[in-house]
C-alpha positions as CSV (number, residue, x, y, z in Angstrom):
1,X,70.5,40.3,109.2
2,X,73.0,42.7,110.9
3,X,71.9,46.6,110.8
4,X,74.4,48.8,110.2
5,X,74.4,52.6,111.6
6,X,72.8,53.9,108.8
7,X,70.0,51.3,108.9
8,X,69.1,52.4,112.8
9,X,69.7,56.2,111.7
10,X,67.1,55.9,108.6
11,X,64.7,53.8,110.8
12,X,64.9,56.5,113.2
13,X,64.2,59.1,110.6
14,X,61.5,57.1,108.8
15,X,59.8,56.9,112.0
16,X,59.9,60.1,113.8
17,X,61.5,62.3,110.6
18,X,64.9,63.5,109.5
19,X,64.6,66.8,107.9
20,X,67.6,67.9,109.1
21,X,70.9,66.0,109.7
22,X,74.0,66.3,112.0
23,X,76.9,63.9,111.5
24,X,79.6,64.8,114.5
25,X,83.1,62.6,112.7
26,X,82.7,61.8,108.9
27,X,85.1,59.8,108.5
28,X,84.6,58.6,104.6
29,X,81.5,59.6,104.2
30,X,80.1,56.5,104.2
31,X,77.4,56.6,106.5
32,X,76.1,60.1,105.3
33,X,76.1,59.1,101.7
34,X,73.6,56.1,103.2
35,X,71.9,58.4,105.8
36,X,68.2,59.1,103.4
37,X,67.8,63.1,104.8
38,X,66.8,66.9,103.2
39,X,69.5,68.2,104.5
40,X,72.9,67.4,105.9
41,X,75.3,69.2,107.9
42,X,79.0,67.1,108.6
43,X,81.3,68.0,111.0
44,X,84.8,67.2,111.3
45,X,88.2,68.5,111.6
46,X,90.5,66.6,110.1
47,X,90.8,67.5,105.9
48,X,91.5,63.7,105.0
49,X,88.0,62.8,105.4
50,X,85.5,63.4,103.1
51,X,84.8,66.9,102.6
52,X,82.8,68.0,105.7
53,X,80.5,70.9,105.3
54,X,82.4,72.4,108.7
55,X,86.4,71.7,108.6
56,X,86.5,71.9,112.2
57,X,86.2,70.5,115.9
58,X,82.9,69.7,117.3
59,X,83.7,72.0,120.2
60,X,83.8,75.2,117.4
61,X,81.0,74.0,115.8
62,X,78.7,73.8,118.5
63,X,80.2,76.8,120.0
64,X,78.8,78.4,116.6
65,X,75.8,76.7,115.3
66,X,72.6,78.0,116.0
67,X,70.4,75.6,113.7
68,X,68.0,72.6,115.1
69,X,68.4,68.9,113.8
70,X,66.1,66.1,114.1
71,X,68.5,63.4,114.1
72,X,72.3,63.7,115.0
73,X,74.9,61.2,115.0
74,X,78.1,61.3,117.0
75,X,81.1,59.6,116.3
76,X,83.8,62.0,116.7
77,X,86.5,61.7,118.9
78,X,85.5,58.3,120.4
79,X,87.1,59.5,124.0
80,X,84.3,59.5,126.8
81,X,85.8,63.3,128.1
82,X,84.7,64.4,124.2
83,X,81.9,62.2,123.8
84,X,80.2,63.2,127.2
85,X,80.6,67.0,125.7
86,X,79.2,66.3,122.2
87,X,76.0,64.4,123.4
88,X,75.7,67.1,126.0
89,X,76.1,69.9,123.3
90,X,73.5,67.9,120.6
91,X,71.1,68.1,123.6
92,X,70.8,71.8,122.9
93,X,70.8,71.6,119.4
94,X,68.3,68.9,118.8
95,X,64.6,69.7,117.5
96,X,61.0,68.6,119.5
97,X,60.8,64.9,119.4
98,X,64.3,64.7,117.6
99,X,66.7,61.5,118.4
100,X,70.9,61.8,119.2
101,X,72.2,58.4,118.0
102,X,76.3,57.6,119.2
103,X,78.2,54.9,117.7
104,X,80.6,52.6,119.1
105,X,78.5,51.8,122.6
106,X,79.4,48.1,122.5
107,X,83.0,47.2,122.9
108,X,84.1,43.8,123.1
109,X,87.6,43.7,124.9
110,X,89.7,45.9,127.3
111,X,92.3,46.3,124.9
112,X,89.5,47.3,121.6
113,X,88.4,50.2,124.2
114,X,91.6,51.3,125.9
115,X,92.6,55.4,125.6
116,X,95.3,55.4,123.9
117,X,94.7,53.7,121.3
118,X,96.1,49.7,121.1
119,X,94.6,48.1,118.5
120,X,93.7,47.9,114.9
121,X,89.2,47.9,115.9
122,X,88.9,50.6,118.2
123,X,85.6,51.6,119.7
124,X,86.9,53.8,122.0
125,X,85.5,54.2,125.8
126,X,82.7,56.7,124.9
127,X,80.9,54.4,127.0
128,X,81.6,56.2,129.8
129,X,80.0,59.1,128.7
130,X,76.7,56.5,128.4
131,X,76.9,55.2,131.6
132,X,77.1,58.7,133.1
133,X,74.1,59.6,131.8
134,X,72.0,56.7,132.3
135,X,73.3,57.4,136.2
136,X,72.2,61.0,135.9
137,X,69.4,62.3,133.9
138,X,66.2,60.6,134.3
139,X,64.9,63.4,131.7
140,X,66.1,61.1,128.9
141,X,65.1,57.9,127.0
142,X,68.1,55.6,126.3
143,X,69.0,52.4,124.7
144,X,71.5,50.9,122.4
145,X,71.2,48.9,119.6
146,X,73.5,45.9,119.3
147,X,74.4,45.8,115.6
148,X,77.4,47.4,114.6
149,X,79.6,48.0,117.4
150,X,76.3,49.4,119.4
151,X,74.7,52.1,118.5
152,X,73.0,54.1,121.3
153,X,70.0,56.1,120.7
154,X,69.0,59.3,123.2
155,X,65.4,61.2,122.9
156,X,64.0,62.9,125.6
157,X,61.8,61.0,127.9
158,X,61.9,59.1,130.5
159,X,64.6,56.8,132.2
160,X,65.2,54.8,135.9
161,X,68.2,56.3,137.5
162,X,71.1,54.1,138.1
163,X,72.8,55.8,141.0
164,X,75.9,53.4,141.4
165,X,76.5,54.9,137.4
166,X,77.0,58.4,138.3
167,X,80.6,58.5,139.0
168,X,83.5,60.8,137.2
169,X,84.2,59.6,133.6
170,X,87.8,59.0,135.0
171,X,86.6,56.7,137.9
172,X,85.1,54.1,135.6
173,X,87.1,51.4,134.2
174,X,86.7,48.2,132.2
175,X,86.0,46.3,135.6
176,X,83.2,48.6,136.3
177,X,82.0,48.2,132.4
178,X,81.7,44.7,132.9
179,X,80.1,45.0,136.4
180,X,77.7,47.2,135.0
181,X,77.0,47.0,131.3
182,X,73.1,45.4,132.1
183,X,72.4,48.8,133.3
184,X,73.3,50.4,130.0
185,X,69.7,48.9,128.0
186,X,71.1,47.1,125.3
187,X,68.9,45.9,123.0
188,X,68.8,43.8,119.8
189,X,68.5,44.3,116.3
190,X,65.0,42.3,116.4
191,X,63.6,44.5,119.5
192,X,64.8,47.7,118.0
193,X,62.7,47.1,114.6
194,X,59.5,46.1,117.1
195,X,60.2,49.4,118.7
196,X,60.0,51.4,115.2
197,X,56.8,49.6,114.7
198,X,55.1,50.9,117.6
């Protein structure tokens, strides 16, 4: 059986806790209603979605916020310039042995990824923002989870450097994806659930 984001966010929370909840892009509301935490805090800036507890960017909320979370979940603006930011700014804003979870890691075709947008299922090329990081901070612990368009998961740890990964967001390209995509620690549905067992 397929996970969806919710499932991965709830395992994450059943397993190291989820007191406290950040959803960066609400969208519907769909996965927050699912999301099993005390307390949840939704950001987004467009007033069509589903009544966010902050009607605004992720930039001003961050800018502002001066709470801790144990699990937070972007999928905002799913361009890897914004993306790069938001995980960056979630770093600071995460609690002791908390977990950053990013959706959309797994696209399937140039066009599904492409900035501007080009077609109906859009994941966006926040992948860029993943590959950066997995090229540059061996501070982390990073994998993503194959169900559901990929859904990558970032706790502090420990990680092997890919050097050839740390370019400029801007120099990486769908060639380069698919050149390099082994590097990004994919992982499947199965091995994720062995992992919350551990």
């Amino acid at each position: 059986m397929k996970m969806k984001r919710w499932d991965i966010i709830n395992a994450i929370g059943e397993k190291y806790g989820n007191t406290d909840y950040l959803e960066i892009g609400l969208d519907s509301g769909i996965c927050r209603d699912n999301v099993k935490a005390v307390n949840k805090t939704t950001v987004d800036p467009l007033d069509k979605t589903d009544n966010p507890t902050h009607l605004m960017t992720s930039d001003k909320f961050f800018a502002s916020n001066r709470d801790k979370f144990d699990v937070i979940f972007i999928d905002g603006l799913h361009e890897a310039p914004q993306a790069y930011k938001d995980i960056l700014n979630a770093l600071e804003c995460l609690k002791d042995g908390g977990t950053i979870l990013c959706h959309d890691m797994l696209p399937t075709s140039e066009e599904v990824q492409a900035v501007p947008r080009i077609s109906t299922l859009w994941t966006g090329d926040g992948w860029k923002s993943w590959a950066k990081l997995r090229g540059s901070r061996e501070d982390l612990e990073m994998y993503i989870v194959q169900d559901d368009w990929g859904v990558g998961v970032i706790r502090k740890g420990k990680q092997e450097i890919h050097e050839e990964l740390n370019i400029t967001l801007a120099e990486m390209d769908w060639s380069f994806y698919c050149e390099h995509k082994h590097k990004f620690n994919y992982i499947s549905g199965g091995q994720f659930l062995e992992r919350m067992k551990e």
